[in-house]
Steps between C-alpha positions, in 0.01 A plus 500: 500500500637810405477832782408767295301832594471758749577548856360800730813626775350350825405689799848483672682650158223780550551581834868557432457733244553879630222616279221297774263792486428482165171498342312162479388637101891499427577237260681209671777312299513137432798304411477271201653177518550206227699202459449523112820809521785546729482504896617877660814376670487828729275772650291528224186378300474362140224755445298723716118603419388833644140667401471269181873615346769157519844635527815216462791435631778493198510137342852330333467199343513277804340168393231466806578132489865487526597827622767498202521793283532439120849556373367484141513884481255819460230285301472214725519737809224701402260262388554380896433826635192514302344159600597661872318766470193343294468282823561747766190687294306217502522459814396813552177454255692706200591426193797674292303716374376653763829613552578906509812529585850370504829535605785308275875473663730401255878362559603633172260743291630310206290177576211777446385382129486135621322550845262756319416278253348212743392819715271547231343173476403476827376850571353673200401256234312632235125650626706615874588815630867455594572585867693829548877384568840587667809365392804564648891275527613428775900395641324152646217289518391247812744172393611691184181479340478691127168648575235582808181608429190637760172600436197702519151342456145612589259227570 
């Protein structure tokens, strides 16, 4: 069976937070969790959902399964990162394209073309708005990773 979906903080992570007199018509966020992309391996959440928007943590292309990331280079990579985030959506009850916005982090703005190109594919096929989008290289990457991507969606 595969743990997928999303998960309220509990009273105790409530109580510690500094903001305890706020509003009970605040949204509340809610961490999304899946086994179908990798595990957060620190203080953080594979995705977060606050008043209907899904924000996610960056994705490499960790295989979920073997916690190995592809050596096979920017085109391999990237179609990992994408089946990440298609199933940190998911379990968020999003698809691609409901995403709006995204963040790109490239190792070397040459792989650009060939990232872009299976960017493309996955997140404006022909008939969907693209997603606005950041793109940016950076000196390094969690285990040396080509590319990271995060996301905005709106359920």
């Amino acid at each position: 069976m595969v743990a997928s979906g999303l998960r309220r903080a509990n009273r105790d992570e409530e109580a510690a937070d500094p903001r305890q007199n706020r509003s009970m018509s605040e949204p509340r966020k809610q961490a999304v969790i899946t086994e179908e992309a990798p595990s957060a391996i620190g203080p953080y959440s594979q995705a977060v959902v606050v008043d209907g928007f899904v924000y996610t943590s960056g994705q490499v292309g960790f295989d979920p399964y073997t916690g190995q990331i592809s050596a096979d280079g920017i085109e391999a990579q990237t179609e990992q990162v994408m089946r990440n985030l298609k199933a940190v959506l998911a379990a968020a009850g999003c698809r691609m394209a409901d995403v709006i916005k995204t963040t790109v982090f490239l190792k070397d703005m040459n792989d650009f073309a060939a990232m872009n190109a299976i960017y493309a594919r996955h997140l404006s096929p022909e008939g969907v708005v693209p997603p606005a989008r950041s793109t940016v290289e950076v000196a390094r990457l969690p285990r040396d990773a080509r590319v990271e991507i995060e996301v905005i969606a709106r359920q």
